[in-house]
N, C-alpha and C positions, 0 to 999 in steps of 0.2 A: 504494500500500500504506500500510493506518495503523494503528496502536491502539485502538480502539474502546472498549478497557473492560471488564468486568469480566461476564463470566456472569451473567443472574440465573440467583438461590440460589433461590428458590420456582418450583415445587412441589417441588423437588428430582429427582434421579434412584431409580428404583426395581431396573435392573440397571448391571453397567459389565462389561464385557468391555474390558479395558486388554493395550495389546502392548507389546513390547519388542522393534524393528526394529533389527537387525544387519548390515551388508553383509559378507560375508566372502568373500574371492577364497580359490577352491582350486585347487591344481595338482596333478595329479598325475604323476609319473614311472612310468615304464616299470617299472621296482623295484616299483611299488603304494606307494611311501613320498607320503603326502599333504604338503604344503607350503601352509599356512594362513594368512591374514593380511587385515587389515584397515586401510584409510585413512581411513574415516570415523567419525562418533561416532554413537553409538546414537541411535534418534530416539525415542520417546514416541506413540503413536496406540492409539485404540479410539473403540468404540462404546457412545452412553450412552442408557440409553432412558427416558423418563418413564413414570409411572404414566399412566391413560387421564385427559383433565382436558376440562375445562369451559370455554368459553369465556372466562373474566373469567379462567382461569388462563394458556392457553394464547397470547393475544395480544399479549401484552408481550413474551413467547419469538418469538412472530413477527415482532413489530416488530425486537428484535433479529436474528432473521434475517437479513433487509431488509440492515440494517448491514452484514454479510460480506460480501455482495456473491459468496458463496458464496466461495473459497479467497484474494478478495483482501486482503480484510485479518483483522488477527489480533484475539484476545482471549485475557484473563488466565482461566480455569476451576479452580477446587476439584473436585478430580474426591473423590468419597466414597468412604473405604475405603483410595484409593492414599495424598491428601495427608496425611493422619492418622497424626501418629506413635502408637506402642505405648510407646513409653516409659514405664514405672511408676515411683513413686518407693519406693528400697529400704525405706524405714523405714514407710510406710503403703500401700503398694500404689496410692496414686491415680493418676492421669495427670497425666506431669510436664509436660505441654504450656505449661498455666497458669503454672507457676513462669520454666519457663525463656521466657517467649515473649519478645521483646525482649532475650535477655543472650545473644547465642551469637556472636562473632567472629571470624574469622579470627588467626592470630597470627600475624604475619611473611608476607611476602612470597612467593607462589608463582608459577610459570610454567604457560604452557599446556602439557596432558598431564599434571600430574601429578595421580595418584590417590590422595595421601596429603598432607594437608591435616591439619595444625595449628590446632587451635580454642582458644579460650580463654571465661568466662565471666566471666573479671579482664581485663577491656580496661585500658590504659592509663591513661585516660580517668574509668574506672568507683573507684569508692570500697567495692564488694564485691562478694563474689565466691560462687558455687554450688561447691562441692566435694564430693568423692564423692558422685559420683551416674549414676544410669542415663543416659543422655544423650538415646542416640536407640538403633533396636535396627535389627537387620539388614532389609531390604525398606522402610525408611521414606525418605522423600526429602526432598532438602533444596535449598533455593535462593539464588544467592550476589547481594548487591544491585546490584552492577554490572554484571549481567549476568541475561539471562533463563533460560540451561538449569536446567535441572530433573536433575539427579543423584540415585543411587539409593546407600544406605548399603549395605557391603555385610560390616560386621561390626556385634555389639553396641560401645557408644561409651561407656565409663565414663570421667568424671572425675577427677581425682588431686583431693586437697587444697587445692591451689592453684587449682584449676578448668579445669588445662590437657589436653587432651584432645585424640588422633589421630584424625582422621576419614575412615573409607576409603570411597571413592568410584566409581564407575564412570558413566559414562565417562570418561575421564582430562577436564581441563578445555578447557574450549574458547578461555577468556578468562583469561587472568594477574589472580591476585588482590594486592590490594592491605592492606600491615597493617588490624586494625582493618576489616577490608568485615565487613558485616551478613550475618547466615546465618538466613536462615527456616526453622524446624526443623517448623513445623506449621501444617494447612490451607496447602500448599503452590500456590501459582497455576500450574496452566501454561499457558506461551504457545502457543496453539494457533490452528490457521486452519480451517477446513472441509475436509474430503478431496476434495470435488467440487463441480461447477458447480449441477448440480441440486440441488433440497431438496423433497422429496415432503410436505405438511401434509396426511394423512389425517382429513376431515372423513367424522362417521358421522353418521346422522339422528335421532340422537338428541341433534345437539349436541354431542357429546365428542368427543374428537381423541385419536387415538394417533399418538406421534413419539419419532424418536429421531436422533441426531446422531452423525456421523461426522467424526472430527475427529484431525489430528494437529500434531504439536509444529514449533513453526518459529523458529529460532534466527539 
């Protein structure tokens, strides 16, 4: 198993059907009272399909293929639509992606499991700081640097003054963060591997190819 690298980004995708895989153990009693519960963390998978492409588009996607070796090893993917936060900036409506990209921290030390994570924009380190402001908004995802899971924001994320900021999470963490860890707020990578062994490359005779990939998160 290895890292391969980095999705290409051309031609892009034209649909995404994105999951959200939960295991949840039910019990139920005799009473009809249900008893709910879960030990693992949500996982990340769907299906991404390209527009129809041409030969000088579609061969480089095949060579990376090749590379997977189908589910053995992984790669980093911008999935379009999911990684993208919505974030706008209060005072001009733009996307805050730009401003905040590289300023977003952890503050303080957290453990595995938890879902409430303390961010800051005033690192230690840093000499200024983003304050009030839209952060990140509910359904955007964010990624912690020591680690590869991909987390889903699950309120809007406003900054105080100071630039300090709660950030709620799901799934609780998988990896304890450390002060100061780096937090990707946008064009988020996820770690993904291929769902299966086979890979069908529909060649039509007219030279174009239609394909789509099936792929999910592995942590």
């Amino acid at each position: 198993m290895a890292f391969i690298g980095t999705f290409p980004s051309s031609p892009g995708f034209n649909a995404v059907n994105f999951k959200m895989n939960t295991q949840t153990k039910i019990t139920k009693a005799a009473s009809g009272r249900t008893i709910r519960a879960t030990n693992s963390t949500t996982i990340w998978s769907g299906t991404l399909a390209f527009p129809v492409m041409d030969l000088s588009e579609f061969r480089p996607i095949q060579g990376f293929m090749a590379q997977t070796q189908g589910p053995l090893n992984e790669f980093d993917i911008v999935i379009p639509g999911v990684s993208e936060s919505q974030a706008k900036d209060i005072t001009t409506g733009a996307s805050i992606a730009d401003i905040i990209d590289g300023r977003v921290f952890v503050e303080g030390a957290h453990t595995a499991g938890d879902t409430t994570i303390a961010i800051t924009t005033f690192p230690d380190s840093a000499s200024t700081q983003l304050g009030d402001q839209v952060l990140l908004k509910a359904g955007d995802v964010v990624r912690f640097a020591n680690h590869t899971k991909v987390y889903m924001v699950t309120t809007d994320i406003n900054t105080d003054s100071g630039g300090l900021a709660t950030l709620n999470i799901q799934p609780g963490l998988v990896e304890a963060l450390a002060d100061e860890e780096a937090v990707t707020t946008n064009n988020v990578p996820f770690r993904m591997m291929m769902s299966g062994d086979v890979q069908e490359f529909n060649y039509r005779t007219d030279n174009l190819i239609a394909y789509e990939i099936d792929i999910e998160e592995t942590i």
